[in-house]
C-alpha positions as CSV (number, residue, x, y, z in Angstrom):
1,X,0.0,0.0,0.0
2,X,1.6,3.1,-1.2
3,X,2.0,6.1,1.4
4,X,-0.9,7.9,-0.3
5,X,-3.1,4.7,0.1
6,X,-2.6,4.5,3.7
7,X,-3.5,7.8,5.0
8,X,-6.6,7.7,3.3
9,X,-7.2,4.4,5.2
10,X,-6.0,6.3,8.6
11,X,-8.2,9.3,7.5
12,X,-10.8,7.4,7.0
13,X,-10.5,4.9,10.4
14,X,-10.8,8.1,12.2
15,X,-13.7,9.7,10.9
16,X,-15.5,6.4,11.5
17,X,-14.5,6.8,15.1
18,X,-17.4,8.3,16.9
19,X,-15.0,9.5,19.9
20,X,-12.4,11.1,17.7
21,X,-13.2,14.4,15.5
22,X,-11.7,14.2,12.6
23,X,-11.6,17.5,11.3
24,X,-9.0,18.6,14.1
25,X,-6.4,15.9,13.0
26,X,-3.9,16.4,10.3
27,X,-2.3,13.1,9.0
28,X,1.5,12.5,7.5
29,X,2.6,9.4,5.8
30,X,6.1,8.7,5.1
31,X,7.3,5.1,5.0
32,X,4.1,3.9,6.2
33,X,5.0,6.0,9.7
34,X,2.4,7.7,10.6
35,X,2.2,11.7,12.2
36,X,-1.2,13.0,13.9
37,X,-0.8,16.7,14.9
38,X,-3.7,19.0,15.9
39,X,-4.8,19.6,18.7
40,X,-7.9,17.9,20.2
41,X,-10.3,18.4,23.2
42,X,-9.8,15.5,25.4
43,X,-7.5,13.1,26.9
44,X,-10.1,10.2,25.5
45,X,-9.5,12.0,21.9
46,X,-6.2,12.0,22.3
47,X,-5.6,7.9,23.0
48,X,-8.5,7.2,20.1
49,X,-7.0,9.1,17.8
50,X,-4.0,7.3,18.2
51,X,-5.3,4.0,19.2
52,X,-7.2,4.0,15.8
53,X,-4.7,4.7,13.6
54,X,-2.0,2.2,14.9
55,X,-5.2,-0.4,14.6
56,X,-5.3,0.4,10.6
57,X,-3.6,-2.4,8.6
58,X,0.0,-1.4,6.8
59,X,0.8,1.3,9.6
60,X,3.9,0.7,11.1
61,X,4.3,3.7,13.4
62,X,2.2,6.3,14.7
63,X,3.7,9.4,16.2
64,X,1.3,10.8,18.0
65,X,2.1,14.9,18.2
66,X,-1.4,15.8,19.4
67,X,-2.1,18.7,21.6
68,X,-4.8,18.4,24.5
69,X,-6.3,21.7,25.2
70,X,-9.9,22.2,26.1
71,X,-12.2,23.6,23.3
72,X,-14.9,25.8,23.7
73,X,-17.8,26.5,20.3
74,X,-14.4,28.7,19.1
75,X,-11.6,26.7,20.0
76,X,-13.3,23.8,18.4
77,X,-13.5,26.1,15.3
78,X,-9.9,26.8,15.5
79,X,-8.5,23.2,15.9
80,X,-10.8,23.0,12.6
81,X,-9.0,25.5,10.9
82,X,-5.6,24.4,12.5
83,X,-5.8,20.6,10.8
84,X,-6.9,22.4,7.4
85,X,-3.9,24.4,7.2
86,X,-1.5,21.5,8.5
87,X,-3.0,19.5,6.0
88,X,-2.2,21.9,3.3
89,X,1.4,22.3,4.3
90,X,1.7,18.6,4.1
91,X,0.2,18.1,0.9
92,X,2.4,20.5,-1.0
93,X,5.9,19.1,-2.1
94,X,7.8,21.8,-1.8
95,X,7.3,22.1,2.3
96,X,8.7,20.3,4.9
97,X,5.3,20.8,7.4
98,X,7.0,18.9,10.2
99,X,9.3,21.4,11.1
100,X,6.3,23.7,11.1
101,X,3.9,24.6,14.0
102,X,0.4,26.5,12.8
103,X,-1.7,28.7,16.1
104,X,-4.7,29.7,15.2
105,X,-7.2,32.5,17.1
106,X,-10.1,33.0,15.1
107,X,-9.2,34.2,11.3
108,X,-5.7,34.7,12.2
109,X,-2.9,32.1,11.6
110,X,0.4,32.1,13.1
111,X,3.2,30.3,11.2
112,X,6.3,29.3,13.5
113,X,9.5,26.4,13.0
114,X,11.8,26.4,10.7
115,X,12.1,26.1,6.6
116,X,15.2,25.5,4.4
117,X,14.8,29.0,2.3
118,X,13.4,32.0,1.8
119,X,11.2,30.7,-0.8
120,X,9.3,28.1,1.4
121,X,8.6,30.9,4.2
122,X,6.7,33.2,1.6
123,X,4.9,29.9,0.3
124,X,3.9,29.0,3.6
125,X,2.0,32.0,3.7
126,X,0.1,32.0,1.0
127,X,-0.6,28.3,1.5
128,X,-2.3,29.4,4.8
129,X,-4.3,31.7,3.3
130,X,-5.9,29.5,0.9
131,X,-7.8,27.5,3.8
132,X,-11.0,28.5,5.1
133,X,-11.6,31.0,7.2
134,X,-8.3,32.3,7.4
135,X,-8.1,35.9,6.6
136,X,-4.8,37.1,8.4
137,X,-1.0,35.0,8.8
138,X,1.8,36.2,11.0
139,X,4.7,34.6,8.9
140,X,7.2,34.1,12.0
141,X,9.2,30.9,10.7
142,X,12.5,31.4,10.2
143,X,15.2,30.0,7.2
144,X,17.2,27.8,8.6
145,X,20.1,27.7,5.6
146,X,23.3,30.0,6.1
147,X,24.0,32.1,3.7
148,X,27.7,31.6,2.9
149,X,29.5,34.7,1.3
150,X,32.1,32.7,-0.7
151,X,29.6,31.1,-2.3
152,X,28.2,34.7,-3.1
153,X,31.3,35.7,-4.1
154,X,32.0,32.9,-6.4
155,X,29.0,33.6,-8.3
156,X,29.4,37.0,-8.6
157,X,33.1,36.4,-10.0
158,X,31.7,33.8,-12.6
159,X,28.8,36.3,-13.9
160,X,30.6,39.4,-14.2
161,X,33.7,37.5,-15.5
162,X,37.8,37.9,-15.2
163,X,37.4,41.9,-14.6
164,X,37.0,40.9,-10.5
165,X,40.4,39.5,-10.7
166,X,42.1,41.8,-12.8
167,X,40.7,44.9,-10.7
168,X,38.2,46.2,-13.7
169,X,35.8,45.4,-11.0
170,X,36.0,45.2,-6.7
171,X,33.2,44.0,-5.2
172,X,32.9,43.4,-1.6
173,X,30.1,40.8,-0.5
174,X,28.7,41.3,2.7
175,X,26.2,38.7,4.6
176,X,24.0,39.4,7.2
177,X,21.2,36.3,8.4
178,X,19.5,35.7,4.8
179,X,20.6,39.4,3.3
180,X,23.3,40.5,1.1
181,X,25.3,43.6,0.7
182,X,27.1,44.3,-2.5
183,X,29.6,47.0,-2.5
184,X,32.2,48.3,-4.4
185,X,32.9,49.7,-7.8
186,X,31.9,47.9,-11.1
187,X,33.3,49.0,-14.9
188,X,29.8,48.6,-16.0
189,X,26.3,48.8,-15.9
190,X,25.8,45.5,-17.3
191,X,28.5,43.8,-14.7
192,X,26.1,45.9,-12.0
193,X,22.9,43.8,-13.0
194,X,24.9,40.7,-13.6
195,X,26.8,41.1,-9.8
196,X,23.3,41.8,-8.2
197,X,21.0,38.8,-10.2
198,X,23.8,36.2,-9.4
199,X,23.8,37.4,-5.9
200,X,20.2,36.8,-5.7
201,X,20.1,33.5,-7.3
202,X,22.7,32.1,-4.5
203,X,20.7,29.2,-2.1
204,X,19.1,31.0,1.0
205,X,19.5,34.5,-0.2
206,X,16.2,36.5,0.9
207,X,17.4,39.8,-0.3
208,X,20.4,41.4,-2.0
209,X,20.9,45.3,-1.2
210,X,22.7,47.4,-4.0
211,X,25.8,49.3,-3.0
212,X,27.6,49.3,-6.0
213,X,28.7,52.2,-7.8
214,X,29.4,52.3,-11.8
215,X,32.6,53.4,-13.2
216,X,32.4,56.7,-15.2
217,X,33.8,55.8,-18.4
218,X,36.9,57.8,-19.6
């Protein structure tokens, strides 16, 4: 049973389960292991959810990441929307959801863990907003891949060309968390652009800041 196949089979053990509520639960598959996170309203919630999906056949771990908090008419709405946007970071390929923890207090969703780049944060936020009922995100997740200013450098050296060696060009790179700082003097304004969109295209960049300054020609 592929990894798809089974958490359809776990989904569907547990809406069958007249103790459990489903909707609160968000499922992961990987290798036929099995993740539950949400957050539910009771400690008898809590050791069905589990007990059910360990009792479907072809899972081979559950790890059981469910939150017990008591849910009032609002809170039950919120654990709602809480599995919606879990499950929706899950589903999309280019997420790591486990790394990611999702608060939510009525319409607004709060987004904290860790993602591999810049790219994933910003996608995590508008994946949030596509679930229901969610109007606002606070985006607090942070980008867990260093920035390394060789490898900056490097890049910038290969798309402007031989004048960085020669001394046509002297560009400085600087690196603060997921930011870079270009500065320096360039012969031209194509070696500008070129410096700045290979600094940009470096893994884990989130923003490139222009301090270059253009050579007058003689």
């Amino acid at each position: 049973m592929s990894d798809v196949s089974l958490k359809a089979a776990v989904m569907r053990a547990l809406a069958d389960n007249g103790l459990v509520h489903a909707d609160e639960i968000a499922v992961e598959v990987l290798n036929r292991d099995v993740t539950l996170r949400g957050t539910v309203g009771s400690p008898i919630q809590h050791r069905e959810a589990a007990r059910t999906a360990r009792s479907v056949p072809g899972v081979r771990r559950v790890d059981d990441q469910l939150e017990i908090k008591h849910l009032s008419i609002e809170g039950r709405a919120d654990a709602d929307t809480e599995a919606a946007v879990l499950d929706a970071l899950i589903a999309d390929d280019e997420l790591y959801a486990a790394d990611v923890d999702v608060d939510v207090d009525g319409d607004t969703v709060t987004l904290r863990g860790v993602v591999e780049l810049p790219a994933q944060r910003d996608r995590a936020t508008v994946i949030a907003l596509r679930a229901g009922g969610v109007r606002h995100v606070s985006n607090v997740l942070k980008v867990w891949l260093t920035v390394s200013a060789d490898d900056v450098a490097a890049r910038v050296t290969q798309a402007v060309g031989v004048g960085t060696i020669t001394g046509a060009d002297e560009i400085e790179v600087t690196v603060r968390d997921s930011d870079v700082t270009l500065t320096g003097t360039v012969s031209s304004r194509e070696h500008h652009d070129a410096a700045l969109e290979a600094a940009a295209s470096a893994p884990g960049v989130a923003g490139v800041h222009d301090a270059l300054n253009v050579r007058a020609q003689s």
